[in-house]
C-alpha positions as CSV (number, residue, x, y, z in Angstrom):
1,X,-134.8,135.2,-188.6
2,X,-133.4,136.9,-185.7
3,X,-130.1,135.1,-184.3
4,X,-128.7,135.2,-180.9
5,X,-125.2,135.8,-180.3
6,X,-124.7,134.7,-176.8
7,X,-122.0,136.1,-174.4
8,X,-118.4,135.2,-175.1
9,X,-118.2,134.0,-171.1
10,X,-121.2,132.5,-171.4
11,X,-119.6,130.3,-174.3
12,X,-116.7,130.1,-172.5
13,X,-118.4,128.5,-169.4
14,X,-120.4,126.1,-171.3
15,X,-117.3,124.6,-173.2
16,X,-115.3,124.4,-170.3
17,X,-118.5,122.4,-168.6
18,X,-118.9,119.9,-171.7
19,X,-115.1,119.9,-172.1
20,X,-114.8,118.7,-168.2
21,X,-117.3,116.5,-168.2
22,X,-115.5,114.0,-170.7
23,X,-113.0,113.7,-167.6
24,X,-113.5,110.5,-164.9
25,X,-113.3,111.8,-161.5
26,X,-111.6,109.6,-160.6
27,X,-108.2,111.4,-161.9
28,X,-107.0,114.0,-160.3
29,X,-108.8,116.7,-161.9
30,X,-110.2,119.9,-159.6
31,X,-108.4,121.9,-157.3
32,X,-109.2,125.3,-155.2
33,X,-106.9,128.6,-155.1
34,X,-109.2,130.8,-152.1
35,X,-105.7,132.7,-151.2
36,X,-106.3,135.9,-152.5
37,X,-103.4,137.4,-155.3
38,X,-101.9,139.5,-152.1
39,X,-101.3,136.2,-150.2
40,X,-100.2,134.4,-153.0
41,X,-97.8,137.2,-154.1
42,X,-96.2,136.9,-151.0
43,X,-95.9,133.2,-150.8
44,X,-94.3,133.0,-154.0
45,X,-91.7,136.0,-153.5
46,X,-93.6,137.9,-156.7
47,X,-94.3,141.2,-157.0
48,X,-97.8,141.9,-157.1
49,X,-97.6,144.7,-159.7
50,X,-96.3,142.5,-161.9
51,X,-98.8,139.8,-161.6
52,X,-101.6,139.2,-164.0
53,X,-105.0,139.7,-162.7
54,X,-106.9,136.6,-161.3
55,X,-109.8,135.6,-158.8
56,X,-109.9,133.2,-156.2
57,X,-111.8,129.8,-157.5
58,X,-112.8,126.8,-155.6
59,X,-113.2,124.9,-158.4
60,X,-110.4,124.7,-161.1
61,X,-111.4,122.1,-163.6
62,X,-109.4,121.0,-166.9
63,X,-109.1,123.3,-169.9
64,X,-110.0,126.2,-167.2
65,X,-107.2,129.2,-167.6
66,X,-105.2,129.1,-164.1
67,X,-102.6,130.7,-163.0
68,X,-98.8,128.9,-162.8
69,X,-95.6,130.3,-161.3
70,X,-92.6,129.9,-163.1
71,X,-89.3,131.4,-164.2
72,X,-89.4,134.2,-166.5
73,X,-86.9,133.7,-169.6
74,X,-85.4,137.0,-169.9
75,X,-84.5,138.1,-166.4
76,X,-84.7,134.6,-164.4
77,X,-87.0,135.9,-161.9
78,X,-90.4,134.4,-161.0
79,X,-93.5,135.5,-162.7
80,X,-96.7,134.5,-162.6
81,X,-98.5,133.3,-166.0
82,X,-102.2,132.0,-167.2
83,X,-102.5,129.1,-168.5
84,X,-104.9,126.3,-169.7
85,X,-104.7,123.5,-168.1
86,X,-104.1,120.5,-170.2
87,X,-100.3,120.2,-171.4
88,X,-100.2,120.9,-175.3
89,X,-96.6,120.2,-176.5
90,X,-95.0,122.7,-178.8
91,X,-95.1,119.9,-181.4
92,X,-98.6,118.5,-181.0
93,X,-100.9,119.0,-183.9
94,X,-103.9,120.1,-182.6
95,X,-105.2,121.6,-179.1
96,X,-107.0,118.9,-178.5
97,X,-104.2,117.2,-177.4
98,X,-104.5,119.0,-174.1
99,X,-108.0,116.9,-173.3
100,X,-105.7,113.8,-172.8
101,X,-102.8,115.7,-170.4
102,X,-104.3,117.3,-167.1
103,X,-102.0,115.1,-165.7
104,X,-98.5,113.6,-165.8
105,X,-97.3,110.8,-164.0
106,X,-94.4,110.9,-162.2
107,X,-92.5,107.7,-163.4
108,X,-93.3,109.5,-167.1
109,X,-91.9,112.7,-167.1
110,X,-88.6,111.7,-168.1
111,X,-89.4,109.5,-170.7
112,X,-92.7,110.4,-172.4
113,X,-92.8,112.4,-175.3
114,X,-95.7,114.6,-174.5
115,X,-93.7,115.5,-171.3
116,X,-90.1,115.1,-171.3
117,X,-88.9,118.6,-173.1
118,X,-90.9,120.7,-170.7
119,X,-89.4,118.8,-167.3
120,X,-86.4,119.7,-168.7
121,X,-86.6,122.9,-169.4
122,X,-90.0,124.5,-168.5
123,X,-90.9,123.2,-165.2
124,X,-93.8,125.4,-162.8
125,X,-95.8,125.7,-159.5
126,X,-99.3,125.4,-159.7
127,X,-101.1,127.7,-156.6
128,X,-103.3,125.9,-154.7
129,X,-105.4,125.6,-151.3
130,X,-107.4,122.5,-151.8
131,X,-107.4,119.5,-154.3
132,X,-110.7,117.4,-154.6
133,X,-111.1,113.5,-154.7
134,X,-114.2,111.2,-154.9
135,X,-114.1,107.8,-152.7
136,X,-116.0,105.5,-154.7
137,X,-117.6,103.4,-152.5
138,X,-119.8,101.3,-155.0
139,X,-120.5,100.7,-158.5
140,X,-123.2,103.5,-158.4
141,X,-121.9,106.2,-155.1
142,X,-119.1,108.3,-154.8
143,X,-118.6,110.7,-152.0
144,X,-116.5,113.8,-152.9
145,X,-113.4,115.1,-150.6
146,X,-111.4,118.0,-149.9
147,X,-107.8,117.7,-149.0
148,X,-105.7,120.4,-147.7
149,X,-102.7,121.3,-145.6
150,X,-103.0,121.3,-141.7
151,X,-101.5,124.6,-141.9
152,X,-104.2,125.8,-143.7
153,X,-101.2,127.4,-145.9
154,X,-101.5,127.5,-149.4
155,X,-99.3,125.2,-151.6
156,X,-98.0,124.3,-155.0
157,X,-98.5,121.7,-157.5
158,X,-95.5,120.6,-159.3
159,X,-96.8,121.1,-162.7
160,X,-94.9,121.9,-166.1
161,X,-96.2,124.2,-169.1
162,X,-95.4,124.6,-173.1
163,X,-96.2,127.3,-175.0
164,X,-97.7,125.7,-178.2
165,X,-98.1,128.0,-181.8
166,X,-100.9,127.3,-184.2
167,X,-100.7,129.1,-187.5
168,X,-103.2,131.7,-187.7
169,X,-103.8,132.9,-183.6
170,X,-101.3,133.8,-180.8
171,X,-99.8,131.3,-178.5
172,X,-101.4,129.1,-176.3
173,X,-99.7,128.5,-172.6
174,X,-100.8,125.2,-171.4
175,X,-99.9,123.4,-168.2
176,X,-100.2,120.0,-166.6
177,X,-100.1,118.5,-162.7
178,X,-98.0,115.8,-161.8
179,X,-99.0,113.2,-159.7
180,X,-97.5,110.3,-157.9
181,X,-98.3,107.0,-155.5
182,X,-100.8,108.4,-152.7
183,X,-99.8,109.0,-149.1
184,X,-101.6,107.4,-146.0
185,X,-103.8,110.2,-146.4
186,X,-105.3,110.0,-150.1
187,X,-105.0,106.3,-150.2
188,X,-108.5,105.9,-148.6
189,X,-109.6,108.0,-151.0
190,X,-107.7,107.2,-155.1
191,X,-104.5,105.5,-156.2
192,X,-102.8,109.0,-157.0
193,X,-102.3,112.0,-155.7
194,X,-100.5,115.5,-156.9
195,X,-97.1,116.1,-156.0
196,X,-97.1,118.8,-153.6
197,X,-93.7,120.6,-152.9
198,X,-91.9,122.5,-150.1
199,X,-91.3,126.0,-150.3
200,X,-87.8,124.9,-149.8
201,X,-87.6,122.7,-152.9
202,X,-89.0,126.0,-155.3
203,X,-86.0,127.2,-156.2
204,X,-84.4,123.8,-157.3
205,X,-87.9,123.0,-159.2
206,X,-88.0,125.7,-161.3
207,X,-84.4,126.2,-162.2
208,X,-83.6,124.2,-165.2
209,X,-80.5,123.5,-163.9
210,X,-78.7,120.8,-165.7
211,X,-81.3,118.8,-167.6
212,X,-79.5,115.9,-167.8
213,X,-80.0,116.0,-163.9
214,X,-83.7,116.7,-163.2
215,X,-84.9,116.9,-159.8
216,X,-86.8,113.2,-159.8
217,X,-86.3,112.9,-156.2
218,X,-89.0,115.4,-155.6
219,X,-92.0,113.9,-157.0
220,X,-92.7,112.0,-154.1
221,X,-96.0,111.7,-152.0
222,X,-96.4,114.7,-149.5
223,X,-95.9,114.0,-145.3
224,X,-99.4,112.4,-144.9
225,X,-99.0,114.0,-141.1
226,X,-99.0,117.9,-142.6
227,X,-102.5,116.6,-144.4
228,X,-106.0,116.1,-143.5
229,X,-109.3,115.3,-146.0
230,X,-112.8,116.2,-144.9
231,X,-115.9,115.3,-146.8
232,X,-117.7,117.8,-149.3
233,X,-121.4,118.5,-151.0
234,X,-122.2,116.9,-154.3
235,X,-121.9,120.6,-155.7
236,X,-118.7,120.5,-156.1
237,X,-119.0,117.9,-159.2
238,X,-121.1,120.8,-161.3
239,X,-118.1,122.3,-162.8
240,X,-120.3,125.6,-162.9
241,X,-120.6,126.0,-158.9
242,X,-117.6,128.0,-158.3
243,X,-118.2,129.5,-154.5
244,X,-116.4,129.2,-151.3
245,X,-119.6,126.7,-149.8
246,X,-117.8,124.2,-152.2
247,X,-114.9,124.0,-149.5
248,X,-117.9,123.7,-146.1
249,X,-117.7,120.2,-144.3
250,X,-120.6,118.2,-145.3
251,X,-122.3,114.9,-143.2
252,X,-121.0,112.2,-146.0
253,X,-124.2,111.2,-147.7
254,X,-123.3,108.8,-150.4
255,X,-125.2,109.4,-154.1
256,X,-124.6,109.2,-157.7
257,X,-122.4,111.2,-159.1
258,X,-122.5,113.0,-162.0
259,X,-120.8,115.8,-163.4
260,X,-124.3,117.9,-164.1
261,X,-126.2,117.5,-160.7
C-alpha cells in the first residue's frame, strides 16, 4: 500500500483551518497586516535587516504565526518576533492552552493568571491594517466588517507574548490581543473591540517599567472619529482565502455564516 505524505504547508493550512474554526466570530478573532515589511519597518523604528521575513495577509486567524513588536532582552531595542497567536503561559501544561487565549480582556490582565506575568513584564505591538467583525443581525445571518483607521495608516494591537518550553522541542512564542468596551464605531457591530494604541504611547507600552505600575490607562477604546467600518464578502470567513479582495467594499447581503463557505 502506497502512502501519501502530504506537504508540511499543506498540513499546516489544514490545521490552522480546523483549529480556527472551533472559534465564534463573534470574538475578536481576524485581522489584516497589507503594509508591506518596508512600511512597517519604518513605522515601528526597526531595522529592516534585522527583521524576520514575513508577507502581507489579509486574514490572520488564531494559532496563525504573526509577527509582534516588542523589546528585545539583551539590548532593549525593538525587534520584531513570530509568534502564534494564542497566549501559552510559560507554566501552562500543554499548547493547547493557547486555543482558549486569542484574547485578553482588559479588566483581566492584571489579575488573571494566564495573563498577569506577561503585562508585567512581556508586553508587545501586534501590526495591523484592518480588524474584522460580523454584525449579527438574526439567529441565522451575520454580515462581515472591516474596520480600519481614517488615515489609512497602519496600527498596533496591544497584545502581550510568553515564550512557553515543552520538554522535547524548542520554544514556542505565543501572543494574545487585548480588547476592551467598544467605541461608537464597533458598537453597531460586537460588544468588544482591540485596544488600538498611539504611536506616542509605544514606548511606555513596551517598557516594563515598574510592574507594580502598569500602564492600565491605555487599554481604553480608540477615538471612534479616527475610525470608519465598511462592509465585506462572505470570503473573508474561509480562513483559507488569504487575498487583498478580502479588504474590497461589498453591497451588505446578509447570509449564513459559516466558517467553510
Amino acid at each position: 500500500m502506497r502512502v501519501q505524505v502530504l506537504p508540511a504547508e499543506y498540513v499546516r493550512s489544514a490545521c490552522v483551518t480546523l483549529i480556527s474554526s472551533l472559534y465564534p466570530v463573534s470574538m475578536c478573532g481576524r485581522f489584516a497586516r497589507r503594509s508591506t515589511q518596508e512600511v512597517l519597518a519604518d513605522w515601528f523604528g526597526v531595522a529592516i535587516e534585522d527583521m524576520p521575513w514575513f508577507a502581507p495577509t489579509f486574514n490572520a486567524a488564531p494559532q496563525s504565526t504573526q509577527p509582534v513588536v516588542r523589546l528585545n532582552r539583551d539590548t532593549g531595542t525593538r525587534e520584531f518576533a513570530l509568534a502564534r497567536w494564542g497566549l501559552v503561559p510559560f507554566w501552562a501544561k500543554d499548547a493547547k492552552f493557547g486555543y482558549s487565549t486569542i484574547n485578553a480582556r482588559a479588566e483581566e490582565v492584571v489579575s488573571k493568571p494566564a495573563y498577569r506575568e506577561a503585562f508585567k513584564k512581556r508586553r508587545c505591538l501586534v501590526p495591523a491594517d484592518a480588524f474584522y467583525e460580523w454584525q449579527k443581525l438574526d439567529a441565522k445571518a451575520k454580515r462581515p466588517y472591516a474596520i480600519a483607521l481614517r488615515s489609512g495608516e497602519p496600527y498596533a494591537f496591544a497584545g502581550l507574548w510568553e515564550s512557553w518550553k515543552p520538554k522535547d522541542a524548542e520554544p514556542l512564542e505565543t501572543f494574545t490581543i487585548i480588547t476592551t468596551d467598544p467605541n461608537a464605531v464597533t458598537e453597531k457591530l460586537h460588544d468588544r473591540m482591540p485596544v488600538i494604541l498611539e504611536p506616542a504611547d509605544y514606548n511606555r507600552w513596551l517598557d516594563p517599567g515598574d510592574p507594580l505600575r502598569p500602564p492600565t490607562d491605555l487599554l481604553c477604546p480608540y477615538p471612534a472619529e479616527k475610525m470608519h467600518a465598511w462592509p465585506v464578502g462572505n470570503r473573508i470567513g474561509n480562513v483559507r482565502n488569504n487575498d487583498p479582495h478580502l479588504l474590497t467594499p461589498a453591497q451588505p447581503e446578509p447570509e449564513s455564516h459559516s466558517l467553510f463557505d
